[in-house]
N, CA, C and O atoms as a GROMACS GRO file, in nm:
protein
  472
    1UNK      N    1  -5.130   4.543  -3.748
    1UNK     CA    2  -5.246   4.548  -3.835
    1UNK      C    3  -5.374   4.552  -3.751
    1UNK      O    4  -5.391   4.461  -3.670
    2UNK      N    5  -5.469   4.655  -3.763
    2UNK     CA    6  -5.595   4.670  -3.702
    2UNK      C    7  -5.679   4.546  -3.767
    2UNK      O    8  -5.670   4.511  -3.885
    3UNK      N    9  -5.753   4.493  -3.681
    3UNK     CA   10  -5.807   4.342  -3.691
    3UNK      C   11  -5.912   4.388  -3.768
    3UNK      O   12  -5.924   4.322  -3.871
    4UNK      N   13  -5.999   4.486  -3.754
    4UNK     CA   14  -6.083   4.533  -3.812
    4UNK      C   15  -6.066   4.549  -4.013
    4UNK      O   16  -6.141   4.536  -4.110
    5UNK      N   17  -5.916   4.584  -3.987
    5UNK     CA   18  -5.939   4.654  -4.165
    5UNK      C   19  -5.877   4.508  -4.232
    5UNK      O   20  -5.860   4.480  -4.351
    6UNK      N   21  -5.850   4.426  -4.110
    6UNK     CA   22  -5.782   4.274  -4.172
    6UNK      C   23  -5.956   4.212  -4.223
    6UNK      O   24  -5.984   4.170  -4.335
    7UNK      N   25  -6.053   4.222  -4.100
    7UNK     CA   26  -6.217   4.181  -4.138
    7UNK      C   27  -6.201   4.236  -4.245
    7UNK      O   28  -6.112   4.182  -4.311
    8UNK      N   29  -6.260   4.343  -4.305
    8UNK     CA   30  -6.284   4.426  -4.347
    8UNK      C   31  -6.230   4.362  -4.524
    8UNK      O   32  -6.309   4.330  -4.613
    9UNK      N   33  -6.065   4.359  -4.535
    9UNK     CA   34  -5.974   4.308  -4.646
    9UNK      C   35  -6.076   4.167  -4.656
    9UNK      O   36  -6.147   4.165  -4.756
   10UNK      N   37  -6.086   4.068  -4.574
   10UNK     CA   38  -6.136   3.925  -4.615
   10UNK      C   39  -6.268   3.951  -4.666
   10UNK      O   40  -6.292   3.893  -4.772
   11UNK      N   41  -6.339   4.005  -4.631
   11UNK     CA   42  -6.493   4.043  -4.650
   11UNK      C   43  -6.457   4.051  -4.828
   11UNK      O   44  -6.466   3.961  -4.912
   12UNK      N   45  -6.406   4.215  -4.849
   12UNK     CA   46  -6.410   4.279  -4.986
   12UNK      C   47  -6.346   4.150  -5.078
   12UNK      O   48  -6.398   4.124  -5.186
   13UNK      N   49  -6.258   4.090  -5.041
   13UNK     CA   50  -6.204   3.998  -5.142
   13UNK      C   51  -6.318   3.856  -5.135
   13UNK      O   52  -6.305   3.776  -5.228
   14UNK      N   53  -6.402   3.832  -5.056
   14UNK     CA   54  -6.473   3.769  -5.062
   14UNK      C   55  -6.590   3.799  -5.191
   14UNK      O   56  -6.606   3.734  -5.294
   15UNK      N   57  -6.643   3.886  -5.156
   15UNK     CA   58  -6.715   3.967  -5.241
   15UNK      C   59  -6.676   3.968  -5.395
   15UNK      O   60  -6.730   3.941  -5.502
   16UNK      N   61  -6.537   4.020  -5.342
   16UNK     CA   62  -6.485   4.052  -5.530
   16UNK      C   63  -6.481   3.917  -5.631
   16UNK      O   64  -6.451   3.919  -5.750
   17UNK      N   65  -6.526   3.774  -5.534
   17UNK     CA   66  -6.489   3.683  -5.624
   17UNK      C   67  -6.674   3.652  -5.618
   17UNK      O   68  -6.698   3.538  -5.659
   18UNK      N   69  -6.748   3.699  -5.593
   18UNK     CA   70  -6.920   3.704  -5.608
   18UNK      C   71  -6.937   3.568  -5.489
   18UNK      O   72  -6.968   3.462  -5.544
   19UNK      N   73  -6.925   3.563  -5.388
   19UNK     CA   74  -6.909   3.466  -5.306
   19UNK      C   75  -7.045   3.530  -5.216
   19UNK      O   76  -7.049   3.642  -5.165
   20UNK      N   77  -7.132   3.448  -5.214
   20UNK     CA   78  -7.271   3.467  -5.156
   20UNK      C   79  -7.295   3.461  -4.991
   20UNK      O   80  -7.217   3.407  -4.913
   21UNK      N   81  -7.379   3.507  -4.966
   21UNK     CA   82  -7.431   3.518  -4.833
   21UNK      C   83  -7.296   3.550  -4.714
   21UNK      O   84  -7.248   3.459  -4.646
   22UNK      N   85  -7.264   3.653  -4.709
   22UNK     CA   86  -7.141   3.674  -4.620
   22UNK      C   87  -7.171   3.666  -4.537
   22UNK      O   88  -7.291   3.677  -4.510
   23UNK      N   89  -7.083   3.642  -4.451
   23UNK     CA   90  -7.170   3.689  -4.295
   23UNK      C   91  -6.982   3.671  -4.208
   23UNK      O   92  -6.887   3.594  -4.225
   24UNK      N   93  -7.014   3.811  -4.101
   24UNK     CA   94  -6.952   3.815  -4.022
   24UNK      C   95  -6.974   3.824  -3.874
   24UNK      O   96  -7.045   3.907  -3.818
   25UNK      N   97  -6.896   3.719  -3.813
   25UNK     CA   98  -6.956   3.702  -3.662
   25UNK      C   99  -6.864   3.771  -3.564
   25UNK      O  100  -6.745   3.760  -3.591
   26UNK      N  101  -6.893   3.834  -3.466
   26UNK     CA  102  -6.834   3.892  -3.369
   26UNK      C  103  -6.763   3.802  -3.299
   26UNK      O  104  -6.820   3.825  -3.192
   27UNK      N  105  -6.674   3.704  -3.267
   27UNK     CA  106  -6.713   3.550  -3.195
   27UNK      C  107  -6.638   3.603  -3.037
   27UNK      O  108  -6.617   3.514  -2.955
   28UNK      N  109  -6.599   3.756  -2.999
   28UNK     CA  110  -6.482   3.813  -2.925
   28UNK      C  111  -6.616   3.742  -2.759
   28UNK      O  112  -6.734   3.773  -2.740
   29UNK      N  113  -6.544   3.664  -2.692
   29UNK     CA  114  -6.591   3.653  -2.576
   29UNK      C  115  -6.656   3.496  -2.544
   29UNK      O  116  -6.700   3.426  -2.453
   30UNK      N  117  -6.633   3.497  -2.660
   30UNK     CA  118  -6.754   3.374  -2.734
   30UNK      C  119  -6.684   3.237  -2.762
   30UNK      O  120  -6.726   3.123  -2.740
   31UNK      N  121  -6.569   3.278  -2.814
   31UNK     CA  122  -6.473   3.159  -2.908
   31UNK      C  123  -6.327   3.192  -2.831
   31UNK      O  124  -6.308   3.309  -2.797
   32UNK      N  125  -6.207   3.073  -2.800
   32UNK     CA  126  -6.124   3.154  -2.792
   32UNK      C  127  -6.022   3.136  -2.904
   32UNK      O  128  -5.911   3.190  -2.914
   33UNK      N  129  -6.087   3.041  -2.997
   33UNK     CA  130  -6.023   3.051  -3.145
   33UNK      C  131  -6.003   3.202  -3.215
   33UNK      O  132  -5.906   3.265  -3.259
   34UNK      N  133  -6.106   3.220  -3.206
   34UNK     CA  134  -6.073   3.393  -3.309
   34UNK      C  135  -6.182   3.472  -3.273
   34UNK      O  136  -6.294   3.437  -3.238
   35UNK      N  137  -6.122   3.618  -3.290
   35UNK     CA  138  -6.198   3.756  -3.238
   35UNK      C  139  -6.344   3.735  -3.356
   35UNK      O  140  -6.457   3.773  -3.327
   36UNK      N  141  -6.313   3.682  -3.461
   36UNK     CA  142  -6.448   3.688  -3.570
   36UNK      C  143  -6.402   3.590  -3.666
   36UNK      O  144  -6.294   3.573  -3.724
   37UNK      N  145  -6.537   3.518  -3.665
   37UNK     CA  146  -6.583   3.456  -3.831
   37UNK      C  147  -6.659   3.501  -3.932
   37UNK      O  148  -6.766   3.561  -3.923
   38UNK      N  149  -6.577   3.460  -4.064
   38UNK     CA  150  -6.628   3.532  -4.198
   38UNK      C  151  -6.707   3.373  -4.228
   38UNK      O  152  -6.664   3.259  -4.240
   39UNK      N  153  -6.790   3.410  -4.232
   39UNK     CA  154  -6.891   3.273  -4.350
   39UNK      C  155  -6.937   3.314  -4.458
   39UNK      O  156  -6.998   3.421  -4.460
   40UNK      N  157  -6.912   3.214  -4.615
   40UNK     CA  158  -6.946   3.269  -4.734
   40UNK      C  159  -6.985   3.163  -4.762
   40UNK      O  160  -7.010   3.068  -4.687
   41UNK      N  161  -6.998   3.173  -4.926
   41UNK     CA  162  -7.004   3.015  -4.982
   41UNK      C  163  -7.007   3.047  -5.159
   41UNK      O  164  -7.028   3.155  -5.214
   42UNK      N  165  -6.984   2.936  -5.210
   42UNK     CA  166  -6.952   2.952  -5.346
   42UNK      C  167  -7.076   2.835  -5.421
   42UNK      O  168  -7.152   2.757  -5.363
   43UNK      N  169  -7.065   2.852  -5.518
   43UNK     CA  170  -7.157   2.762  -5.624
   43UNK      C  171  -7.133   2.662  -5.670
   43UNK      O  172  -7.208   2.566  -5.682
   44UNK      N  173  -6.958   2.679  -5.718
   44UNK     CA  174  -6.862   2.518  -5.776
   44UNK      C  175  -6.772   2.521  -5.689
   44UNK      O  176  -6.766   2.595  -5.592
   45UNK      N  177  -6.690   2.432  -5.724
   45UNK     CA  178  -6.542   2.405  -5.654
   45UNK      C  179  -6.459   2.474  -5.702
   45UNK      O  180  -6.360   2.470  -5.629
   46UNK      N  181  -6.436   2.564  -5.823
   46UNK     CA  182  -6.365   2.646  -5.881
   46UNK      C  183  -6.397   2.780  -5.803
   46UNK      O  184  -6.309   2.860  -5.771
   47UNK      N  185  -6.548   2.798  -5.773
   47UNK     CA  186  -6.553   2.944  -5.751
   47UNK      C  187  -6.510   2.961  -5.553
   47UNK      O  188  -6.474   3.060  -5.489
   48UNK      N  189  -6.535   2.829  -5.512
   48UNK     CA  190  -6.514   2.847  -5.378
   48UNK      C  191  -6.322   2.856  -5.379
   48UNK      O  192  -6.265   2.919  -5.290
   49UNK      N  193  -6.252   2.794  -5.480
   49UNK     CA  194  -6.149   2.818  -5.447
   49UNK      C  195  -6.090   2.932  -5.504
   49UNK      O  196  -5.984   2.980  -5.463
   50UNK      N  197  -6.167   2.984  -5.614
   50UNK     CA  198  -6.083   3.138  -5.618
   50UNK      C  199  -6.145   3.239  -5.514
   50UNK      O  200  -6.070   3.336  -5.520
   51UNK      N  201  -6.211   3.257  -5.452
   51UNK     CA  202  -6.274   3.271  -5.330
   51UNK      C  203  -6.124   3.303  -5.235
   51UNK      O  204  -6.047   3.398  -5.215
   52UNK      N  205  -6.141   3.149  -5.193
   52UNK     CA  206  -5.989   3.114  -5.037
   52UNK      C  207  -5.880   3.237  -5.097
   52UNK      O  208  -5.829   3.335  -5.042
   53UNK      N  209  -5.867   3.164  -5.283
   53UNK     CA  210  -5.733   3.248  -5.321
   53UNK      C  211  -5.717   3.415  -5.290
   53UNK      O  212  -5.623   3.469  -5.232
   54UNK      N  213  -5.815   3.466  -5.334
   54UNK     CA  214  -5.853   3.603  -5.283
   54UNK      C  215  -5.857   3.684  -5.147
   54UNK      O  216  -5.844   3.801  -5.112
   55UNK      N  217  -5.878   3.577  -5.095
   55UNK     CA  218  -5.894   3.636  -4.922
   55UNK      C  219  -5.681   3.591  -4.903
   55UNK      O  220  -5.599   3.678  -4.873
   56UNK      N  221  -5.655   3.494  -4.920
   56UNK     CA  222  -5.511   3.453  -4.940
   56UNK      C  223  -5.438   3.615  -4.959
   56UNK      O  224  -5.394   3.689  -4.872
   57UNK      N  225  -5.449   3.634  -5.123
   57UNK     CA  226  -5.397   3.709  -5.205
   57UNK      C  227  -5.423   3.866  -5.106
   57UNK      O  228  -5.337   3.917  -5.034
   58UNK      N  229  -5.543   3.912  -5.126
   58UNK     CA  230  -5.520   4.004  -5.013
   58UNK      C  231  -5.477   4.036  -4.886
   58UNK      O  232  -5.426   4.145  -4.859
   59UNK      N  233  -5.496   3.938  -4.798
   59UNK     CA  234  -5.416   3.928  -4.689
   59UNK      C  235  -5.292   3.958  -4.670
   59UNK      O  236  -5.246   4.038  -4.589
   60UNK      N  237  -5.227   3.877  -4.763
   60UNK     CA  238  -5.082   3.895  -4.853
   60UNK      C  239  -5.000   4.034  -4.843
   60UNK      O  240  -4.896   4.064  -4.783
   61UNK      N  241  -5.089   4.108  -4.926
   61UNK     CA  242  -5.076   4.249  -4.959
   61UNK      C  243  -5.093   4.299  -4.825
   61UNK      O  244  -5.078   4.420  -4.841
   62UNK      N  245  -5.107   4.286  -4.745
   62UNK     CA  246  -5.112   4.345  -4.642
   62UNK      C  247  -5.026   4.322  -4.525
   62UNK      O  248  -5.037   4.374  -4.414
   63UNK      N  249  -4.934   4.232  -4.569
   63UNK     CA  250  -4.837   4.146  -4.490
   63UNK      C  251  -4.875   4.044  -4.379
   63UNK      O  252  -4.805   4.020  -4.280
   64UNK      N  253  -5.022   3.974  -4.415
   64UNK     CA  254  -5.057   3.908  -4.303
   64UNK      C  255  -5.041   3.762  -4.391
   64UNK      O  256  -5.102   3.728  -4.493
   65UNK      N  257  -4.928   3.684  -4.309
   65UNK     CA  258  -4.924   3.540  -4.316
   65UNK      C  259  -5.066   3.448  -4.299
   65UNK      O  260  -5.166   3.479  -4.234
   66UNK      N  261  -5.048   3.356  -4.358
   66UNK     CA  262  -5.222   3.277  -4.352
   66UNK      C  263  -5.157   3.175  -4.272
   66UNK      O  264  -5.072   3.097  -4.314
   67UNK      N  265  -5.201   3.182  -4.157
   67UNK     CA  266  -5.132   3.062  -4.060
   67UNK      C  267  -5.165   2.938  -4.089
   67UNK      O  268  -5.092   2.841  -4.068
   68UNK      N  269  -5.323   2.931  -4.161
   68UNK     CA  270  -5.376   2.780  -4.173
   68UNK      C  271  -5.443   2.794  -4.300
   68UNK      O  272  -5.506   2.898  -4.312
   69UNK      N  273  -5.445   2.708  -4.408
   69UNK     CA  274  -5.513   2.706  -4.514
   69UNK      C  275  -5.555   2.562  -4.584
   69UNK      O  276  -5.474   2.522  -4.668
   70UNK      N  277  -5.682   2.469  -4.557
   70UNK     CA  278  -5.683   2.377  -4.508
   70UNK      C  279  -5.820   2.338  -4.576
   70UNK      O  280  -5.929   2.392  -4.555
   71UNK      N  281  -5.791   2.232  -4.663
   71UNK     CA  282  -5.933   2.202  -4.744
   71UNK      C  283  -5.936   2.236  -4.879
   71UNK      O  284  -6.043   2.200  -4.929
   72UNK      N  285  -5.846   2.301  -4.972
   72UNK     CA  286  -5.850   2.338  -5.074
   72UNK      C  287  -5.859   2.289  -5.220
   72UNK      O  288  -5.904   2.349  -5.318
   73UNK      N  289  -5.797   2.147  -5.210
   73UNK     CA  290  -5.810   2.037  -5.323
   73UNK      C  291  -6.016   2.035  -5.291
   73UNK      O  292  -6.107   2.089  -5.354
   74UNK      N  293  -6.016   1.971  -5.201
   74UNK     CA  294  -6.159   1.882  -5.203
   74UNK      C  295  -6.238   2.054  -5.220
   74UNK      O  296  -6.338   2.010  -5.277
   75UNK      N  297  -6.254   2.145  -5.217
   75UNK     CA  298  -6.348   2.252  -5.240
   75UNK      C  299  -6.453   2.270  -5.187
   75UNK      O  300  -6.540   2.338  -5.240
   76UNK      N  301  -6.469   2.209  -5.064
   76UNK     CA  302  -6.590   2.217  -5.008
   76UNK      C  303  -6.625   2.284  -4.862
   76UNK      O  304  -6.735   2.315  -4.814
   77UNK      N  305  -6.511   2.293  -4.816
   77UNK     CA  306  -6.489   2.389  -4.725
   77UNK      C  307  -6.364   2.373  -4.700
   77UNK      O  308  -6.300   2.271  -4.675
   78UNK      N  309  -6.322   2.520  -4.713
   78UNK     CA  310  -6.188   2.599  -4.707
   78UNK      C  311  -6.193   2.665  -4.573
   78UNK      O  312  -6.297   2.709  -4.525
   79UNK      N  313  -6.083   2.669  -4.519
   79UNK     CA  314  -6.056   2.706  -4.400
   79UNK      C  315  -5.921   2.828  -4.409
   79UNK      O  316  -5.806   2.793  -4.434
   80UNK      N  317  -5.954   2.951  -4.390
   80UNK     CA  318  -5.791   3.051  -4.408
   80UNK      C  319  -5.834   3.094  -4.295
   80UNK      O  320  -5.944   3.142  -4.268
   81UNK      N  321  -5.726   3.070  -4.216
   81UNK     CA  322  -5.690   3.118  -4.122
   81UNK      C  323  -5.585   3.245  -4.119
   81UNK      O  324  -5.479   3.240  -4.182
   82UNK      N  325  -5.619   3.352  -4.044
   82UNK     CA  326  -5.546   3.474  -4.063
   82UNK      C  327  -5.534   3.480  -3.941
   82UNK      O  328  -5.444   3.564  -3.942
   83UNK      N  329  -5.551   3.459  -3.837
   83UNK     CA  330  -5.514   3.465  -3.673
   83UNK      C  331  -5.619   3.499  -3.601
   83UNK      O  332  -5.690   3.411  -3.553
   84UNK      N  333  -5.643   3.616  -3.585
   84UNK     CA  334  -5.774   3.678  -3.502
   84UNK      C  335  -5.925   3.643  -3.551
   84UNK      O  336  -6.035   3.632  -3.497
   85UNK      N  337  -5.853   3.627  -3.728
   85UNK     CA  338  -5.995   3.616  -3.838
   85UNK      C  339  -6.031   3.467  -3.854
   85UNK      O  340  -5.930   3.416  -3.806
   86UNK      N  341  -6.094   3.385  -3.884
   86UNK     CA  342  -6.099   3.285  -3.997
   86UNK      C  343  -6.217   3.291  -4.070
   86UNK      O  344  -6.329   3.327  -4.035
   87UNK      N  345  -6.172   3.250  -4.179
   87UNK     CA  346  -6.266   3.289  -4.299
   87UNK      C  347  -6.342   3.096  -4.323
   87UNK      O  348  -6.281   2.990  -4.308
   88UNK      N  349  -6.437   3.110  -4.349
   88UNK     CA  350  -6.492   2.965  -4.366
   88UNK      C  351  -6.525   2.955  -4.499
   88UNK      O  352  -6.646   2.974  -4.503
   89UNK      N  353  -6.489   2.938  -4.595
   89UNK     CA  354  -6.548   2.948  -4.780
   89UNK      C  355  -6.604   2.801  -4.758
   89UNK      O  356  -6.526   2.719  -4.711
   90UNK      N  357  -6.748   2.759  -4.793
   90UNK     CA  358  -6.778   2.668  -4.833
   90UNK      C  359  -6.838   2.679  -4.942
   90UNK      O  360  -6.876   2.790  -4.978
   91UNK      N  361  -6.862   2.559  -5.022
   91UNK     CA  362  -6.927   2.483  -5.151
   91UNK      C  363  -7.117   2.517  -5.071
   91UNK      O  364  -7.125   2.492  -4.951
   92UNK      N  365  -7.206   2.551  -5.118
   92UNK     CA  366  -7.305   2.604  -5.126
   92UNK      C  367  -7.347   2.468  -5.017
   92UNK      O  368  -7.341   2.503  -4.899
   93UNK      N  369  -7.373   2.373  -5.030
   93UNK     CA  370  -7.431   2.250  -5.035
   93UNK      C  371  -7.359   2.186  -4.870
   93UNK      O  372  -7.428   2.112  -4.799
   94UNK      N  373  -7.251   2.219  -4.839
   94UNK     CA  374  -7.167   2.194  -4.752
   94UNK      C  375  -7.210   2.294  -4.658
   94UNK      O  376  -7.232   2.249  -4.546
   95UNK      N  377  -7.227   2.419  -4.672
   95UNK     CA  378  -7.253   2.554  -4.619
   95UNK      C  379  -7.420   2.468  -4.537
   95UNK      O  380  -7.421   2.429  -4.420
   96UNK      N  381  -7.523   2.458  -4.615
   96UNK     CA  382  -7.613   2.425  -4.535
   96UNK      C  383  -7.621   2.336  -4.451
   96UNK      O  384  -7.676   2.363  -4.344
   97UNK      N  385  -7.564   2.195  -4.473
   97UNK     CA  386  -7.519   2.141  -4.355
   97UNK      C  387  -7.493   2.158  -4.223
   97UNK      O  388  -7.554   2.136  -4.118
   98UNK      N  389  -7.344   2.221  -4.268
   98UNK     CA  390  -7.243   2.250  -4.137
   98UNK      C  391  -7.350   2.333  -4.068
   98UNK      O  392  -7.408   2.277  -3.975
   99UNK      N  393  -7.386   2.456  -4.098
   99UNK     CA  394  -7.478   2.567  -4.063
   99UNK      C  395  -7.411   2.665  -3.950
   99UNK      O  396  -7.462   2.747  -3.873
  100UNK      N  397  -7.310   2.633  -3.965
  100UNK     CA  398  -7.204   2.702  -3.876
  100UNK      C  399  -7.282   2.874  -3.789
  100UNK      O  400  -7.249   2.905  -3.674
  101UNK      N  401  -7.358   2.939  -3.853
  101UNK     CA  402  -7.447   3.000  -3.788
  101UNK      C  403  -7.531   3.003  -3.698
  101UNK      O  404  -7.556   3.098  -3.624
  102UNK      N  405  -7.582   2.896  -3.700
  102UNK     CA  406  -7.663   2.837  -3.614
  102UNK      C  407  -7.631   2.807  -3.490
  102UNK      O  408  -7.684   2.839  -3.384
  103UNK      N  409  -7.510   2.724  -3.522
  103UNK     CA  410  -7.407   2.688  -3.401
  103UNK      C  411  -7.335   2.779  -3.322
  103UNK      O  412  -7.293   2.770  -3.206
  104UNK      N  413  -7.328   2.882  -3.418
  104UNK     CA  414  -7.283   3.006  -3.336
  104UNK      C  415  -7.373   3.131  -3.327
  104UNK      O  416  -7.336   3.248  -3.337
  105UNK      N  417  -7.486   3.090  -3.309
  105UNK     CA  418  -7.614   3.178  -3.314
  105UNK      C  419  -7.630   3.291  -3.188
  105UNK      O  420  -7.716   3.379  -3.184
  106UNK      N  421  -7.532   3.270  -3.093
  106UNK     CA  422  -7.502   3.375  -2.941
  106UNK      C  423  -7.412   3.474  -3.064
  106UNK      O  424  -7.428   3.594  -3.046
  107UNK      N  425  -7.333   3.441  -3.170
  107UNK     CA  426  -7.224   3.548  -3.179
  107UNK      C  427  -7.323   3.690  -3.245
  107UNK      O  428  -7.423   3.682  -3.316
  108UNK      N  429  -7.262   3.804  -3.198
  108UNK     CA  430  -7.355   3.919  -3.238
  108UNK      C  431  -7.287   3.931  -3.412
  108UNK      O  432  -7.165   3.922  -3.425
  109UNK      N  433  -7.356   3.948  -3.512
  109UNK     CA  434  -7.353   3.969  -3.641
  109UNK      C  435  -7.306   4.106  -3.692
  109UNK      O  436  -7.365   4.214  -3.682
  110UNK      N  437  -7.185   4.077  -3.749
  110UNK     CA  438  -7.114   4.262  -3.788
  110UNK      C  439  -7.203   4.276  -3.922
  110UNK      O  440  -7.256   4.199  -4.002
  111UNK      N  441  -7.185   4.451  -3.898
  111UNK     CA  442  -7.246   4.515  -4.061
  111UNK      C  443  -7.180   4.484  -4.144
  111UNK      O  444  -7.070   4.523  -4.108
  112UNK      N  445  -7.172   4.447  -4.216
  112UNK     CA  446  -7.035   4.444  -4.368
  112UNK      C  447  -7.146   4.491  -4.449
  112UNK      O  448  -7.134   4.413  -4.543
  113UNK      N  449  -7.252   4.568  -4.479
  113UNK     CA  450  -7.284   4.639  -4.573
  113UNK      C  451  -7.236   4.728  -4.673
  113UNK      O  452  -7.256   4.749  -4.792
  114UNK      N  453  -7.130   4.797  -4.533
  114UNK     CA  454  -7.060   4.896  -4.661
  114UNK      C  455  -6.946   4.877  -4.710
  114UNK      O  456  -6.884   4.968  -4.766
  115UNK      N  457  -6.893   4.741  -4.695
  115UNK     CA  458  -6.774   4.720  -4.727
  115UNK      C  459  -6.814   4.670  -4.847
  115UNK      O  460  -6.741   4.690  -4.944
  116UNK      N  461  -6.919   4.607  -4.861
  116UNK     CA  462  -7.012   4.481  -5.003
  116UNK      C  463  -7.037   4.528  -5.110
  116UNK      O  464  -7.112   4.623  -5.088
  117UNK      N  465  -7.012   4.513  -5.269
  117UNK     CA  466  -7.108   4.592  -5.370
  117UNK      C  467  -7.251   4.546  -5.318
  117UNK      O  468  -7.275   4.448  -5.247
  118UNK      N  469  -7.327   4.623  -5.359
  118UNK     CA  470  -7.437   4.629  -5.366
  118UNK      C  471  -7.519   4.531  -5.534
  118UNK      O  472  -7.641   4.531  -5.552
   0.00000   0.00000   0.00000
């Protein structure tokens, strides 16, 4: 599986569940956890977890096992791990906190424009 169209799958299913402020980090050189992080965030605890489920569910379809999936009762940050990828879904409120951007403010920022509705 090209790591890219695996980004690419987490992004759109992110999206498809209206999951705000995406953001994808390059982390390749940077992290030796994973080639890229997806950061989103949701509004309730319902929407952040149909969120995880989605990035889950697609992955799926694509035959990629979720090695780690971690946080999902409490809804406040979800952790799916796909190997090269991890996706970070947090609860809006949790999201500013952590600021996980910030912290990784060296990683260079991918386009996902055209993968996103508009």
């Amino acid at each position: 599986m090209d790591e890219r169209t695996l980004l690419w799958t987490a992004v759109k299913a992110a999206d498809a569940k209206r999951a705000e402020n995406i953001v994808a980090l390059n982390m390749k050189g940077i992290s030796l956890v994973a080639d890229y992080f997806v950061i989103c965030h949701g509004n309730s605890d319902k929407q952040v977890q149909a969120i995880a489920n989605e990035i889950k569910d697609k992955s799926g379809e694509l035959g990629i096992t979720v090695k780690r999936f971690e946080g999902f009762n409490e809804a406040k940050w979800i952790l799916v791990d796909l190997g090269d990828i991890i996706v970070h879904v947090f609860h809006r409120d949790e999201r500013t906190y952590y600021n996980l951007e910030r912290l990784w403010g060296d990683a260079p920022v991918e386009n996902i424009e055209s993968v996103i509705s508009q």
